[in-house]
NUZADREN-171324 format. One record per residue (C-alpha): x, y, z; residue in three letters. Coordinates in steps of 0.001 Angstrom, whole numbers, plus 500000, padded with zeros to 6 digits. Layout:
XYZALA ...
This chain:
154293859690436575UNK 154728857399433667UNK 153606858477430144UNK 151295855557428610UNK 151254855292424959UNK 149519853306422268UNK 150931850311420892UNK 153645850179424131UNK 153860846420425491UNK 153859845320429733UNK 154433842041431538UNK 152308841136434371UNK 152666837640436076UNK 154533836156432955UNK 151948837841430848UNK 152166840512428352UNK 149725842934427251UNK 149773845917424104UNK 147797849073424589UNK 145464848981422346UNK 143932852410423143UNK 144524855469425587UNK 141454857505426673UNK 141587860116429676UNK 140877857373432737UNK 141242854382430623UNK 143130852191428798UNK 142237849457426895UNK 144844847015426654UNK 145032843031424761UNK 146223840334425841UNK 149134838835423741UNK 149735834828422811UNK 146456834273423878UNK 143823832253421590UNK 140652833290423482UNK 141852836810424211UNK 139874840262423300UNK 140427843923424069UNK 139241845037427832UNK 138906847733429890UNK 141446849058432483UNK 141204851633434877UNK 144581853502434294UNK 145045854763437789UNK 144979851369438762UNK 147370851004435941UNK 150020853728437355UNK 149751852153440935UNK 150916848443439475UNK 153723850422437638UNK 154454851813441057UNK 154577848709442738UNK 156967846967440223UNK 154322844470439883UNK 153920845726436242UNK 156611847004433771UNK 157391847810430286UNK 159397845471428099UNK 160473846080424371UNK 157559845044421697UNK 158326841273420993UNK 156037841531417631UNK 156836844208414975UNK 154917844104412038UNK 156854843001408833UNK 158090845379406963UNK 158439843833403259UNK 160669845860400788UNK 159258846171397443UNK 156303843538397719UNK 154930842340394563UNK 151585843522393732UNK 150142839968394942UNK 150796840352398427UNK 149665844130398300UNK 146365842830397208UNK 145813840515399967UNK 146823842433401968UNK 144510845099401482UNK 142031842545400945UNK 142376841325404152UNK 142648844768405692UNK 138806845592404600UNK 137259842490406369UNK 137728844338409642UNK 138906847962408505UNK 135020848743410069UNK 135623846720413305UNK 138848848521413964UNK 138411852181413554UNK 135047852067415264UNK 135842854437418603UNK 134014851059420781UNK 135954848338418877UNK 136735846937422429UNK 133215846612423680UNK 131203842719422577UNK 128131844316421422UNK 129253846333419062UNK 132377844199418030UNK 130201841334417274UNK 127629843795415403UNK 130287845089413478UNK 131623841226412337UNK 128431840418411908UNK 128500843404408835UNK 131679842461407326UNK 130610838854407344UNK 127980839816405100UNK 129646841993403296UNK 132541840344402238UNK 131003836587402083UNK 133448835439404601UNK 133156833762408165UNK 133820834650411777UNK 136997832590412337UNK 138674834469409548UNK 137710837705410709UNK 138511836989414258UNK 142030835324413277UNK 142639838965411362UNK 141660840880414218UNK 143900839430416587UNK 146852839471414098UNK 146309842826413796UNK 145989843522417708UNK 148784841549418140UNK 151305842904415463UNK 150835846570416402UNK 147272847464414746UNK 149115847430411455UNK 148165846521408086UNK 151315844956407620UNK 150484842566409742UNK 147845840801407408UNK 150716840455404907UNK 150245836478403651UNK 152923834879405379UNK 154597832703402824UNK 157633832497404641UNK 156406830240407217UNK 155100827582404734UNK 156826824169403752UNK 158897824179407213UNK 162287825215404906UNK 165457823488406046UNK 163547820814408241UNK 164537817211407096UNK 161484815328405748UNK 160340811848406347UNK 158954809572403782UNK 157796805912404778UNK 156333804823401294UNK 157688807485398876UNK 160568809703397962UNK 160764812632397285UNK 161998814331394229UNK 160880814281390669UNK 160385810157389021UNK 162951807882387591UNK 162887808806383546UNK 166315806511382380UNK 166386804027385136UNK 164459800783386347UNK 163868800000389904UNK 162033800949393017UNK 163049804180394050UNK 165462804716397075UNK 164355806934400186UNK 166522808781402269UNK 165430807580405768UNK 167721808695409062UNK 170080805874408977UNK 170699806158405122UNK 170835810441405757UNK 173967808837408427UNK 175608806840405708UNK 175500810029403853UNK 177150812043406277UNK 179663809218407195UNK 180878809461403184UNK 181057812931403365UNK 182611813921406198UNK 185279810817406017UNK 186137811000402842UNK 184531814469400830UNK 185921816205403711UNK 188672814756405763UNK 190301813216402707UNK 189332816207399761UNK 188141813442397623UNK 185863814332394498UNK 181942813964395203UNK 182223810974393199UNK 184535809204395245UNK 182639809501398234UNK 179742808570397031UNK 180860805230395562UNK 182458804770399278UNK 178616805690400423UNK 177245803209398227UNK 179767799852399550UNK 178603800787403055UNK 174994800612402012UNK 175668797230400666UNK 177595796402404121UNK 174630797291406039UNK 171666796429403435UNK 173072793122402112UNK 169732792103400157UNK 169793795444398468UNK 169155795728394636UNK 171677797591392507UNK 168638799898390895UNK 167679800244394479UNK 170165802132395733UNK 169934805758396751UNK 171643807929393723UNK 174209810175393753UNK 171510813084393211UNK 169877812614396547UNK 172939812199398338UNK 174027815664396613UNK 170890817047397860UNK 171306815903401115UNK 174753817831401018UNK 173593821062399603UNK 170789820762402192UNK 172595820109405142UNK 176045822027405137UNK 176706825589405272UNK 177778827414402533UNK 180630828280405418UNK 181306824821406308UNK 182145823469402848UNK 184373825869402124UNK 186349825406405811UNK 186019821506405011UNK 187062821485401445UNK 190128823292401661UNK 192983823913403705UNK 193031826464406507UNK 195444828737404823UNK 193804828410401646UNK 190750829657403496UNK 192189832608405273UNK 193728833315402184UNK 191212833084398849UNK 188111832271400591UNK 187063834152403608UNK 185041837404403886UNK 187475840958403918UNK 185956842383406876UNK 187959845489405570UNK 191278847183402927UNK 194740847928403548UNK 194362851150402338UNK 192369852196405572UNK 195417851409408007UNK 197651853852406277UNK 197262857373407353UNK 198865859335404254UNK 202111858791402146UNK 205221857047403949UNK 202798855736407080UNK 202873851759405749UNK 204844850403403278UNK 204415846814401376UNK 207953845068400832UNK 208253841652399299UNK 211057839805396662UNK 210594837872393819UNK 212711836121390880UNK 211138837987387390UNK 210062835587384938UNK 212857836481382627UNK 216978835058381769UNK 219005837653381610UNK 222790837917379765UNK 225866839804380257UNK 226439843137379338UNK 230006841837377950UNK 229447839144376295UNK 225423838242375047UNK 226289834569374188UNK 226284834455377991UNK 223274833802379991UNK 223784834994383906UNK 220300833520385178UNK 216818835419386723UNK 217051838586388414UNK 215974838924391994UNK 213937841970392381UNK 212789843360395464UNK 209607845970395550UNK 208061848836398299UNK 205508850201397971UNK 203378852556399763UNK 200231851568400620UNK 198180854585401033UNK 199124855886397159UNK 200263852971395614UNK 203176854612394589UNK 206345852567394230UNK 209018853656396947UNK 212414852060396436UNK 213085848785394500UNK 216141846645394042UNK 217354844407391200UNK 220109842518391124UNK 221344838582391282UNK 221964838347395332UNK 219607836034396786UNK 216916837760398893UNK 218642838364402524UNK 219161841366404893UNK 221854842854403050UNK 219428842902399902UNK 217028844430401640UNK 219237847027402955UNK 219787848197399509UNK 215973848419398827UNK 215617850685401933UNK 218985853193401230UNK 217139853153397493UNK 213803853797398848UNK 215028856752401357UNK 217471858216398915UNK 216529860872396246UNK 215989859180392753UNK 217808861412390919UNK 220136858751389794UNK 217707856174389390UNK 216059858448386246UNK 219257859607385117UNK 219397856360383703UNK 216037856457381721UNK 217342859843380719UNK 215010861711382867UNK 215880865121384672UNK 212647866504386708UNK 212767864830390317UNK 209154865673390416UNK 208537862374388343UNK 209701860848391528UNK 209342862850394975UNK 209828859645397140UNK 212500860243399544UNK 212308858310403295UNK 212057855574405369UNK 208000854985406696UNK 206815854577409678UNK 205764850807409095UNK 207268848147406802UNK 205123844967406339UNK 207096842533404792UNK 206114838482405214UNK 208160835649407361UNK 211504835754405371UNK 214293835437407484UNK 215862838219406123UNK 213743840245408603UNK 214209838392411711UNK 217204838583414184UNK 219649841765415288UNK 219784843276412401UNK 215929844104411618UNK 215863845270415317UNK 217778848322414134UNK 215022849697412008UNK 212996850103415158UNK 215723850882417537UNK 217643853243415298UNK 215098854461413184UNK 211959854365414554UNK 210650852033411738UNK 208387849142412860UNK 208486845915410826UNK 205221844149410853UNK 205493840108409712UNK 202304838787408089UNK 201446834968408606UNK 203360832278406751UNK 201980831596403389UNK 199554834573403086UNK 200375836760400451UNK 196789838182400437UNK 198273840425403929UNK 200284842188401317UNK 198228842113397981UNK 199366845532397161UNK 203289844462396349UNK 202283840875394898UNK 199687842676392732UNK 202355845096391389UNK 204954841902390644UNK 201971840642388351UNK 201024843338386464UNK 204461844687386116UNK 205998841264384781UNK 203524840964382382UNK 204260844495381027UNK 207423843450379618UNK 206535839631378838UNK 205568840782375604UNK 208478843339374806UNK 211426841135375424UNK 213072837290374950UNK 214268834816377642UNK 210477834753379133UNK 209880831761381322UNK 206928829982380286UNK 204496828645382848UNK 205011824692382303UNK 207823823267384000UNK 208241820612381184UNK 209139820979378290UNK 207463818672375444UNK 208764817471372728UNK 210394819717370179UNK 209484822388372326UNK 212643825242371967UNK 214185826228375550UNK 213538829750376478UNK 216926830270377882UNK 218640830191374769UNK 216381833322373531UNK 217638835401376533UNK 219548838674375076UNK 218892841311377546UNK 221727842644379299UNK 221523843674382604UNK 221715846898382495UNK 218798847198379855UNK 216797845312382056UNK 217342847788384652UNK 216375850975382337UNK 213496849445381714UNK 212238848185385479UNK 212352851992386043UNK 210431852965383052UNK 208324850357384030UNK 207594851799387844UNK 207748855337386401UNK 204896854346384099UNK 202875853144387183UNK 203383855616389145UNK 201780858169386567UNK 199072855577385806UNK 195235855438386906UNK 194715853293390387UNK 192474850138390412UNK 188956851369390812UNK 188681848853393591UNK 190657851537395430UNK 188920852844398507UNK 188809856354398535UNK 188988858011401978UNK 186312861107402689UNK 188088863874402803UNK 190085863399399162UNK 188714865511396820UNK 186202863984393966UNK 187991865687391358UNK 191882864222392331UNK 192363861892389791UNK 193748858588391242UNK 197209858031390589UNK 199561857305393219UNK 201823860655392121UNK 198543862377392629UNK 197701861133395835UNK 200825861085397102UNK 201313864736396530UNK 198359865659397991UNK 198612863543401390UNK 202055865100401534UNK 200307868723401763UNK 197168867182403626UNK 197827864361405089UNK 200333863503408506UNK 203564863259407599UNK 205207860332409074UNK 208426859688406411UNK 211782859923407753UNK 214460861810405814UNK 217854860105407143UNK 221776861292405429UNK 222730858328403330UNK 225835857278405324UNK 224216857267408621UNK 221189855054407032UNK 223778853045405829UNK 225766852561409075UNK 222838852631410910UNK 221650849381409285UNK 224678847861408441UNK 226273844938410786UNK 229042846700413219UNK 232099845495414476UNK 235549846185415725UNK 239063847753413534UNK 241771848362415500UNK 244689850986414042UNK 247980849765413648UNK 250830851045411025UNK 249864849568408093UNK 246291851083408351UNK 243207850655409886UNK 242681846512410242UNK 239356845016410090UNK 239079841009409488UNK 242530840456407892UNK 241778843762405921UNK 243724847191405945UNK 241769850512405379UNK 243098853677404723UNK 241679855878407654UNK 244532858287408107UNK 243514860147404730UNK 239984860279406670UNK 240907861569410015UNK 244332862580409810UNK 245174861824413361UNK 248442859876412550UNK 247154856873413827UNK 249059854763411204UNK 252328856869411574UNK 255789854464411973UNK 258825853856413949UNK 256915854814417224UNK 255472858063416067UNK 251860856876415986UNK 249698857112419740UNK 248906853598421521UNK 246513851136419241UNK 243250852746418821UNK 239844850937418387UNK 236867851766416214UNK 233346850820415471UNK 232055850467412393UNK 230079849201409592UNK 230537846902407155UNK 229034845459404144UNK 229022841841404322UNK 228446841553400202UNK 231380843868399675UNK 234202844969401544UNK 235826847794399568UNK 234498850690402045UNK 233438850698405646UNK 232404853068407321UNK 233681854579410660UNK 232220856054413759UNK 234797858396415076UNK 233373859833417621UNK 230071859473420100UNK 228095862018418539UNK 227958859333415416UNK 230327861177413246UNK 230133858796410228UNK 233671858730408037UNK 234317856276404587UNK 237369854311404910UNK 238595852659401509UNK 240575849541401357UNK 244506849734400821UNK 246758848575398015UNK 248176846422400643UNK 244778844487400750UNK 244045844550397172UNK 243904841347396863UNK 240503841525398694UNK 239037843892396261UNK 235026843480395475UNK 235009840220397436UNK 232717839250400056UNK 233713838730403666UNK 232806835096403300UNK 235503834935400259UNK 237651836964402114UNK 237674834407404946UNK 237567831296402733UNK 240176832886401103UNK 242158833714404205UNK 241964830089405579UNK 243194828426402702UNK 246140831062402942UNK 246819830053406088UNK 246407825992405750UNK 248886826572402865UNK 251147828704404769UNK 250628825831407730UNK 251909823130405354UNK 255036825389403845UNK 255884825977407503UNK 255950822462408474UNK 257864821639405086UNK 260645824422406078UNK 261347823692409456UNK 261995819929408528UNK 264484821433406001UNK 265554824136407901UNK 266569821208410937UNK 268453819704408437UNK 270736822434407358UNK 271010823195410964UNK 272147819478411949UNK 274750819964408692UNK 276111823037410111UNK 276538821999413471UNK 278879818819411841UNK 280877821056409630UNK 280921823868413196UNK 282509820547415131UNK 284762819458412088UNK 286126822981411783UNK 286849823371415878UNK 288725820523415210UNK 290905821336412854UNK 291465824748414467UNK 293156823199417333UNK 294941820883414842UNK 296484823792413428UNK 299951825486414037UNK 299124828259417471UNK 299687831609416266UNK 299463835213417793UNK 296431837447417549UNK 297902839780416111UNK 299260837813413533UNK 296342836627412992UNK 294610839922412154UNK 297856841409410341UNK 297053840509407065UNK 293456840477406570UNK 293441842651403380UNK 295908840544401781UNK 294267837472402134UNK 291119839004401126UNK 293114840247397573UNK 294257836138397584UNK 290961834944398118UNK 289412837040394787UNK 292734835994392923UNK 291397832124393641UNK 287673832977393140UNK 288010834640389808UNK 290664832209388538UNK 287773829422389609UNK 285642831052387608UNK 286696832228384717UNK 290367830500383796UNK 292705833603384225UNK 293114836270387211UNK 293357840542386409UNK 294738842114389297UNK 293399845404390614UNK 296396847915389928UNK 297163848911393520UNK 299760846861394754UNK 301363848187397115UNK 300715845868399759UNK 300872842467398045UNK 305109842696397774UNK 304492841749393599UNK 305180843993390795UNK 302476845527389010UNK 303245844838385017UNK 303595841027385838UNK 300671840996387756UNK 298908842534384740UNK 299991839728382239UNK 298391836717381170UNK 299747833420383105UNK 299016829854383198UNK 297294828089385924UNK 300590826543387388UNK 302317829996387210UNK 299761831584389222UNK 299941829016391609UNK 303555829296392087UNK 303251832946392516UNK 300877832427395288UNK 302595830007397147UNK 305599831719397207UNK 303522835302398286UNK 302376832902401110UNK 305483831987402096UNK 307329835009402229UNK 304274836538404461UNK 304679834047406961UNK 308533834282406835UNK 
């Protein structure tokens, strides 16, 4: 059986009713959006059986007395006022029957000095809204038919004409479509100033209303207020600017960054930037090396800065790689350098298990793959051009750079030109580089120790009294919160991330890109053993650092054993080089080495060709010569060796010493040892000559 209550609404043949009243066999119920309606009787069993039949059923109330917050005492009082013109009428127990309805009117008509339409309009308002006095609230609201274009044949509207002469203009439908033609062509479509379009407004006026009078034109005022009339708040700001700009500064934040992270290490913010500062050399301080490039993560859930990375490579993977080894390392080292000891002042030590970063390409391709293949770490790219999707980092390369602005020289200044007599900022630079560095870590020591933005959201369950730093909340999410940071060795992070190739082994060391490596101090295997002692040629993968190739590092076996190999003397002169200088520097090796080789064989050929004449000349003077024995040919090798030296030094030096054994020459050794004259010697030779051939 259906339970019937007061004030509940039904629909009957398109018609809707509100009971009014609920007594044990009746129900008297009022017909709604009726003029000529009144309260009548119903039998409620006859009631129940409609119900039954589905010919009548209950629908939600589609009038709800207003509820007005905090009404000013005007409206109470007419209210109330209006409330005791019939306050008689309905709490009399037979307000539903005519007799005594029209009694009771009758009463409050005299009463209150007012007349029978106005009570019966306030009856059925209050019948209709619920029988509630809010429902005789005065119903300003509905008054003046707000946002509804008017139409004025003889007038305008608006206050008079105080400074200017003329019949006044008025905005009629097809001027209202001039206006909208200005505006959207030329306020919107070409982000012209209001001015502009309106002067465009005004020479299609005159196009269209040729006879009109300059004084008679509609004003730049009404055309305004047509605009601020007519467009959404919503669509002048879409209109006006672009739709990055809008996505950007302008739309609503349906919600914060800080509610996606889950605790410390679960998203972190990573971005670059060039600081606003020159920078010299830490040799020489007449020397100015340029702007820094500094890249920054930080985690979003504490605010607390994670790993950074500062140095003049231009923002890439490789950069980035250093940012991550800093950011998952310990930072002892890091404040070591400040003179710090207490690795409390800086727990951060992982990778996390999301790194926003924006469209750069240092995070697309192979490479970035590895943080989610290797690591588990998922890179999330926001949109081009929206550094709002990371405000956390940008915020922190803001504040931070104007922290020192004021400390040190060689600040870039915000205009690009500089005016007359103005003094260049460069030439003020005189911090080194490594100054700069001490004092980017003071800097990010500092705010990690200071007091978050108050425009930080704070999640339920931190406490009230945790005060909100990010070393404060990020040693409480580590105890309370999920943990979801990675703690990875350094060299398998860093040949995790780094690009891998192929080195092969050969004698004079491990060879990688034109480049030897000492590995055999590593594994001591003997794969660089010589003369055949060393195994067949071995291959290995590794890791390299594209930015420097003075250590790779080796996977030796498949269970990723990770092993440094340094480069070796032999390859020294690759030392601290790229491998894009070691390959420039490699091909012009080899086009020079191209060019000697060409230049050698042609000169080579040549001295070839020359000894192949004197070869032929020589044969044929050989068979010229007397035929002699080979044994007498061979006899007397030594001797003619002794004769040759005797003509060799006498060439050179104008007199001949003879060694002291003599047996075999057939001359005595004290005249041998005296000093003779170059026709002498001569003689003596000739005749030694002759009597070995005799």
């Amino acid at each position: 059986m259906a339970i019937i209550q007061k004030n509940d609404v039904f629909e009957h043949e398109d018609r809707r009713y509100r009971i009014l009243k609920v007594e044990p066999n009746t129900f008297v119920w009022f017909e709604l959006n009726q003029s000529n309606a009144w309260p009548t009787i119903l039998d409620k069993y006859i009631l129940l059986d409609l119900i039954e039949a589905g010919q009548v059923y209950r629908i939600d109330d589609p009038f709800v007395a207003p509820i007005i917050l905090a009404p000013s005492p005007k409206h109470l009082c007419r209210r109330d006022n209006a409330y005791k013109t019939i306050k008689h009428v309905v709490e009399h127990p037979l307000f539903y029957d005519t007799q005594v309805r029209i009694e009771l009117s009758n009463n409050a008509k005299k009463l209150h000095g007012t007349t029978d339409k106005v009570i019966n309009k306030r009856l059925k308002r209050y019948w209709t809204y619920g029988q509630s006095k809010n429902a005789l609230y005065p119903k300003y609201a509905n008054s003046g038919a707000a946002g509804q274009p008017r139409t004025f044949l003889d007038k305008r509207s608006g206050r008079p004409r105080n400074n200017r002469t003329g019949t006044l203009a008025i905005s009629t439908e097809d001027v209202r479509r001039l206006y909208r033609r200005a505006i959207e062509v030329y306020f919107f479509g070409k982000k012209t100033s209001f001015s502009f379009a309106f002067r465009q407004f005004k020479l299609l006026y005159l196009t269209q209303y040729r006879d009109a009078v300059e004084n008679e034109i509609p004003t730049e005022p009404q055309m305004r207020h047509f605009y601020n009339s007519q467009y959404r708040a919503i669509d002048k700001a879409k209109n006006r600017v672009s739709k990055i700009a809008y996505r950007k500064d302008v739309r609503a934040l349906a919600g914060t960054a800080t509610e996606q992270a889950i605790g410390p290490g679960s998203r972190y913010e990573i971005d670059a930037t060039t600081a606003d500062v020159y920078l010299v050399s830490d040799d020489d301080p007449n020397r100015v090396i340029g702007r820094p490039t500094l890249y920054i993560l930080i985690d979003v859930f504490t605010r607390m800065v994670a790993g950074f990375y500062i140095g003049f490579e231009m923002p890439s993977y490789q950069t980035v790689l250093n940012a991550l080894i800093n950011a998952a390392m310990s930072k002892e080292s890091s404040l070591e350098e400040i003179g710090e000891t207490d690795i409390d002042l800086w727990p951060v030590c992982g990778l996390p298990e999301v790194l926003l970063a924006d469209k750069g390409s240092e995070f697309f391709g192979k490479q970035s793959q590895k943080l989610l293949d290797v690591f588990t770490v998922h890179v999330e790219n926001a949109p081009a051009y929206r550094g709002d999707a990371k405000g956390i980092v940008e915020c922190f390369f803001g504040t931070w750079q104007n922290g020192f602005k004021n400390i040190v020289e060689g600040i870039v200044t915000s205009s690009r030109l500089k005016k007359a007599g103005e003094r260049d900022y460069r030439i003020d630079a005189n911090v080194p580089m490594s100054d700069f560095r001490r004092l980017m870590i003071a800097g990010i020591l500092a705010h990690n120790h200071t007091q978050i933005s108050r425009s930080y959201d704070r999640a339920k369950d931190i406490p009230d009294t945790l005060p909100l730093t990010p070393i404060n909340l990020w040693n409480w999410g580590i105890q309370n919160r999920s943990g979801a940071l990675k703690t990875i060795a350094k060299e398998q992070l860093i040949a995790g991330l780094l690009p891998q190739a192929k080195a092969t082994t050969s004698p004079l060391g491990l060879h990688f890109s034109g480049v030897y490596y000492d590995l055999e101090s590593t594994t001591g295997e003997g794969d660089s053993l010589r003369q055949g002692y060393s195994e067949m040629e071995k291959e290995y993968a590794i890791a390299y650092d594209p930015l420097c190739l003075n250590t790779i590092y080796v996977f030796l076996n498949a269970q990723g054993t990770v092993a440094k190999a340094s480069i070796k003397a032999r390859s020294r002169q690759y030392v601290d080089m790229t491998l894009d200088e070691v390959r420039a520097r490699q091909k012009t090796q080899n086009e020079i080495k191209d060019l000697v080789k060409k230049s050698s064989d042609t000169a080579l050929a040549k001295v070839e060709a020359s000894g192949l004449k004197m070869a032929a000349e020589l044969e044929k003077r050989a068979k010229q010569a007397p035929s002699i024995t080979v044994a007498e040919k061979t006899k007397n090798i030594a001797a003619n060796r002794k004769q040759a030296q005797a003509e060799e030094r006498l060439q050179k030096h104008g007199e001949i010493v003879f060694e002291t054994d003599t047996s075999n020459t057939g001359i005595d050794g004290e005249e041998l040892s005296q000093n003779f004259s170059s026709s002498t010697i001569n003689d003596l030779i000739k005749r030694q000559r002759k009597d070995a051939t005799s």
